[in-house]
MILUMGU-227120 format. One record per residue (C-alpha): residue number from 1; x negated, y, z. Coordinates in Angstrom, 2 decimals. Each point is the difference from the previous one (the first is absolute). Last residue first. Layout:
 num    east   north      up
 NUM       X       Y       Z
...
% end
This chain:
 num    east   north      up
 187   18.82  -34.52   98.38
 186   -2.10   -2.60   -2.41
 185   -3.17    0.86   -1.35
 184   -1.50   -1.54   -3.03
 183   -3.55   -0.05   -1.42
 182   -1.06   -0.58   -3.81
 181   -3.52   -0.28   -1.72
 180   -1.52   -1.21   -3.28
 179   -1.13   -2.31   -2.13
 178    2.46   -1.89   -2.67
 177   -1.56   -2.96   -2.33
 176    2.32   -0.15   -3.10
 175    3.52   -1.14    0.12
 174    1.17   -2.17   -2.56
 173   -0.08    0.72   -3.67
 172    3.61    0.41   -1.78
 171    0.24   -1.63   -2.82
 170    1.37    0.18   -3.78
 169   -0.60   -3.24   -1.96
 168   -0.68    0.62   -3.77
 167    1.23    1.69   -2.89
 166   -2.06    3.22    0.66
 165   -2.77   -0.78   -1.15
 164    1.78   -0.56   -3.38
 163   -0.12    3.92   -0.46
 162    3.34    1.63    0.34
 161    2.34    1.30   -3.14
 160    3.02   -2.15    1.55
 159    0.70   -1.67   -3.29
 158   -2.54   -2.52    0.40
 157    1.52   -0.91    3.02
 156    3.41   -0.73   -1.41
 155    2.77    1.68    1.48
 154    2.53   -1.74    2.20
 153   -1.83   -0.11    3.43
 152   -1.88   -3.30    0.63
 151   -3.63    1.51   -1.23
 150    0.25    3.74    1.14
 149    0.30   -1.30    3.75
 148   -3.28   -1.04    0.20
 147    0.04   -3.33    1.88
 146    0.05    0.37    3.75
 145   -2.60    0.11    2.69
 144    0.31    1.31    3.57
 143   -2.73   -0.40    2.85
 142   -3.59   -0.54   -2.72
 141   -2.88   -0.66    2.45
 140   -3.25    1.80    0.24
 139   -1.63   -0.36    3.43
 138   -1.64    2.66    1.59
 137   -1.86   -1.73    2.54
 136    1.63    2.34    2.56
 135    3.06   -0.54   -1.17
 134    1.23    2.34    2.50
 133   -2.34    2.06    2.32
 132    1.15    1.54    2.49
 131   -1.37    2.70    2.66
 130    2.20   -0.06    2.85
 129    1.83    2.53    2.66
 128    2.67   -0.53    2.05
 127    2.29    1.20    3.03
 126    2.56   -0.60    2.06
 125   -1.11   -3.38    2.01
 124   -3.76    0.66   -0.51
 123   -2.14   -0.01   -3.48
 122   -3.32   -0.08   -1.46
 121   -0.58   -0.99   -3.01
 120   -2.03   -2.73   -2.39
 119    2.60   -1.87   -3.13
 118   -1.56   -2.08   -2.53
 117    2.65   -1.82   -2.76
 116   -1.04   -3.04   -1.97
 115    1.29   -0.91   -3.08
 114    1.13   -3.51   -1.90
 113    1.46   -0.25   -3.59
 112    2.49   -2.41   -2.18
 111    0.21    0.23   -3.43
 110    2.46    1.16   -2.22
 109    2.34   -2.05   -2.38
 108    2.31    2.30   -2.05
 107    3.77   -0.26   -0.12
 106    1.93    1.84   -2.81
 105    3.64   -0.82    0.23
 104    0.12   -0.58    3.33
 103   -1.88    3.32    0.83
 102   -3.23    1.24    0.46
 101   -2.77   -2.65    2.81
 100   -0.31   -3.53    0.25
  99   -2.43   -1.34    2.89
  98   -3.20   -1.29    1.38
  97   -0.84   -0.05    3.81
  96   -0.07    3.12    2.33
  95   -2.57    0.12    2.25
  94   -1.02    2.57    3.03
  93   -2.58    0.41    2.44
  92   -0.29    2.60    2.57
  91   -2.71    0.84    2.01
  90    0.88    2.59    2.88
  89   -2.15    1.55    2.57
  88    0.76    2.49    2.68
  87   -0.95    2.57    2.46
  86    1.54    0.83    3.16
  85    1.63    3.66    0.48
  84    0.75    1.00    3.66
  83   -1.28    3.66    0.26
  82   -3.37   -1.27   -1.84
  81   -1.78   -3.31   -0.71
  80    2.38   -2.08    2.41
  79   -1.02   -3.61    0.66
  78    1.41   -3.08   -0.61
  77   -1.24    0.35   -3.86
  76    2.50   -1.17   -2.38
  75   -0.52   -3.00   -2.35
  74    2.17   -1.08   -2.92
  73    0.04   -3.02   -2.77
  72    2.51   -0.28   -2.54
  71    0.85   -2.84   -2.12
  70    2.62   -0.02   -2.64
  69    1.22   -2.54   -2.68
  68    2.66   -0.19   -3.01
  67    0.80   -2.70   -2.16
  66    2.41   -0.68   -2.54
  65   -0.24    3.46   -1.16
  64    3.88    1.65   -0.80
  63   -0.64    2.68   -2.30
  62    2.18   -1.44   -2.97
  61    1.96   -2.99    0.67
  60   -1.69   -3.29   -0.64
  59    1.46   -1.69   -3.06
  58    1.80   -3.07    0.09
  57    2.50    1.02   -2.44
  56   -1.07    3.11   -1.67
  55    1.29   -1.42   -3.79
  54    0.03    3.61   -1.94
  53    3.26    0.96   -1.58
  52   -0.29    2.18   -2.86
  51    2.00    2.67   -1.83
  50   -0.80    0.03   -3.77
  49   -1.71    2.46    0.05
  48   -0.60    1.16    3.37
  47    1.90    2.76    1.81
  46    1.21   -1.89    2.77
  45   -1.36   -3.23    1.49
  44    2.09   -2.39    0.52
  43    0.99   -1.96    3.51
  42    0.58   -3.42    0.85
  41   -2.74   -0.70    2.12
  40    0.03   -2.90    2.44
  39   -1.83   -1.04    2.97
  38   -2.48    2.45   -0.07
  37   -2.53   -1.25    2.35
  36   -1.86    1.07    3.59
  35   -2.30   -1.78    2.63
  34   -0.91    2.82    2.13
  33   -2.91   -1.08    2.53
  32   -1.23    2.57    2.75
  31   -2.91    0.17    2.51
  30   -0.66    2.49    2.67
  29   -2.97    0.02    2.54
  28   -1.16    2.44    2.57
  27   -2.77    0.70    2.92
  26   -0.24    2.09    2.48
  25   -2.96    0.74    2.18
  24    0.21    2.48    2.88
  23   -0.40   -2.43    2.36
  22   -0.17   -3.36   -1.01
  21    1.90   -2.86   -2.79
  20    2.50    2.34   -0.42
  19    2.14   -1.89   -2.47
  18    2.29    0.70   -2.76
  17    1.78   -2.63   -1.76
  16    2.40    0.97   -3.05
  15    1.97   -2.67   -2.56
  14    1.90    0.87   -2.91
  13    2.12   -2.55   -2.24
  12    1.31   -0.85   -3.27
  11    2.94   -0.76   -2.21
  10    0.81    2.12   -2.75
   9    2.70   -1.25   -3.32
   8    1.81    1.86   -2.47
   7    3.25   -0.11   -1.73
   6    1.35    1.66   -2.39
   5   -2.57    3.00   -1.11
   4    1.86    3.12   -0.28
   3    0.12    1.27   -3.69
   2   -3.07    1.57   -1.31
   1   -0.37    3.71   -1.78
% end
């Protein structure tokens, strides 16, 4: 259990341009900086022996990537394939830069990671249907890390009866590649 951190720090920015360059074509851009710091910490950490107080000043705040990017690229068909629907194409691109993942107390460093998504339908003003495919490259990227929780808690690790494999960083792995199909009507 953490106290509040005291002060913290984000500055940053978002920008968005989207652009039909010609018919049917639509094109997208989004780019964001988050600048971000703890400013000062002046909490303990409960439950450890003896009670510590980590120094966090000037440390990023957890899940909060410096850098963050999207492109997207779309085309739609001027004409109608059937009762009205168009078909589509969408690319998109997506980056997220390094960052610091788990909680204040237990930061971990985790890498940054690109994907692309792939998106082919049909649709008309009320109505959708696509095939998707997200991540299509299947990427592997880690989305949440944190220290095992076992080693800050009061008990020693030894004493936990686990095997030493599990005295290590505890993830969660990032979305893999995801095929399939979805439509949508609205009434």
């Amino acid at each position: 259990i953490l106290d509040n951190v005291g002060d913290a720090e984000s500055f940053g920015g978002e920008i968005s341009v989207t652009a039909e360059p010609a018919a049917g074509w639509l094109l997208q851009a989004n780019a964001g900086v988050n600048f971000t710091e703890i400013k000062n910490f002046n909490g303990t950490l409960v439950g450890t022996t003896p009670a510590t107080t980590p120094n966090l000043n000037g440390v990023d705040l957890p899940n909060a990537p410096e850098y963050t990017f999207t492109l997207a690229a779309e085309y739609e068909h001027p004409r109608d394939l059937v009762n009205g629907l168009k078909p589509y194409i969408r690319v998109d691109y997506n980056f997220r830069s390094d960052f610091l993942s788990g909680g204040v107390s237990n930061l971990v460093p985790l890498a940054g990671y690109d994907t692309f998504d792939l998106r082919l339908g049909l649709r008309e003003e009320r109505t959708k249907i696509e095939l998707f495919a997200e991540n299509l490259f299947n990427e592997r990227y880690t989305s949440t890390a944190t220290t095992n929780p076992i080693l800050s808690g009061p008990v020693p690790f030894a004493a936990t009866g686990l095997p030493p494999v599990a005295a290590g960083i505890v993830g969660t792995p990032g979305a893999p590649r995801r095929i399939g199909i979805r439509g949508k009507i609205r009434f």
